[in-house]
C-alpha positions in Angstrom: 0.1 -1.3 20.8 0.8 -4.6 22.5 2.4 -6.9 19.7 3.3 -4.1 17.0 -1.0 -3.8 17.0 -2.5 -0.9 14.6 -5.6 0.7 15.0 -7.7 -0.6 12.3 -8.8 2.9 11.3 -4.9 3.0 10.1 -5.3 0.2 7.9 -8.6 0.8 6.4 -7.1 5.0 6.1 -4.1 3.3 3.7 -6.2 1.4 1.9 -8.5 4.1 0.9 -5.4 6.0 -0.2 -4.0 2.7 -2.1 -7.4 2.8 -4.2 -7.1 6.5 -5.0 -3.3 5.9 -6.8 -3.7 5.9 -11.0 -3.2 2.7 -11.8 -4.5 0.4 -9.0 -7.1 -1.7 -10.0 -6.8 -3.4 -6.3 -5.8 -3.3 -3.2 -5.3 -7.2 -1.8 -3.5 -6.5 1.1 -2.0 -4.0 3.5 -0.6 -5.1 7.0 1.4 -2.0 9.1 2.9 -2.7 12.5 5.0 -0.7 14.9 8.9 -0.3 15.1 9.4 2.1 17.6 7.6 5.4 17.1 6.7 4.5 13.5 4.9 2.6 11.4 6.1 0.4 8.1 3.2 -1.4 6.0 3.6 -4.1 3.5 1.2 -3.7 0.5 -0.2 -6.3 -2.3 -1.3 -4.2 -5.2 -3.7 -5.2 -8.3 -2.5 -3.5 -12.1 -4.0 -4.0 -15.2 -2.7 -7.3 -16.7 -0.2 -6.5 -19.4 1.2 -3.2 -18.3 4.8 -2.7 -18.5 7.9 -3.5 -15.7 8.2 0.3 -15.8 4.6 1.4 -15.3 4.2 -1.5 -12.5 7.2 0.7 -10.7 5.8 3.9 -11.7 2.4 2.7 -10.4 3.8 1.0 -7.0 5.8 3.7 -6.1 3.2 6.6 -6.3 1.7 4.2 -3.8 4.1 4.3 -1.7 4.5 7.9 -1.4 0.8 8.3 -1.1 0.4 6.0 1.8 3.5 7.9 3.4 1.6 10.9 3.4 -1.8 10.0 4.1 -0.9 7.5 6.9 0.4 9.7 10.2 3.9 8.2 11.2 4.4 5.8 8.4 7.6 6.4 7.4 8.3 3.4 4.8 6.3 0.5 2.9 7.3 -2.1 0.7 5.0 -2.5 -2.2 4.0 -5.3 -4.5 2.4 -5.0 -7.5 0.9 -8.2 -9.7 -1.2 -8.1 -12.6 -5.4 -8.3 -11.3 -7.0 -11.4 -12.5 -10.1 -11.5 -14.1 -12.9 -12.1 -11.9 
């Protein structure tokens, strides 16, 4: 854990979880890191262009309480949520 470092198994775990949350159309980002004995992860999130202020908050913060219990020791994250693009 030299430098706040995370196992990548962490990472790729929250993501997983991320894609499993009604209303994600994408995970674009997730970066954890170490304070202490626990984890905090920033999150970029993907939901469908046009949904509301409300449902973006609905959506983002089902994310963040299912990354706070699939991710051992994580105890916060700050999500972001932006409307996908078409590809």
């Amino acid at each position: 854990r030299l430098m706040d470092a995370v196992d990548p198994s962490l990472v790729d775990r929250a993501t997983e979880a991320l894609r499993e949350v009604d209303g994600v159309v994408g995970v674009d980002g997730v970066r954890m890191r170490w304070i202490g004995h626990a984890l905090r992860a920033e999150v970029d999130l993907a939901v469908p262009p046009g949904v509301t202020v409300e449902d973006a908050h609905r959506t983002a913060h089902a994310a963040e309480h299912r990354l706070t219990h699939a991710v051992p020791r994580l105890t916060a994250a700050t999500v972001h949520a932006h409307p996908a693009t078409a590809p």
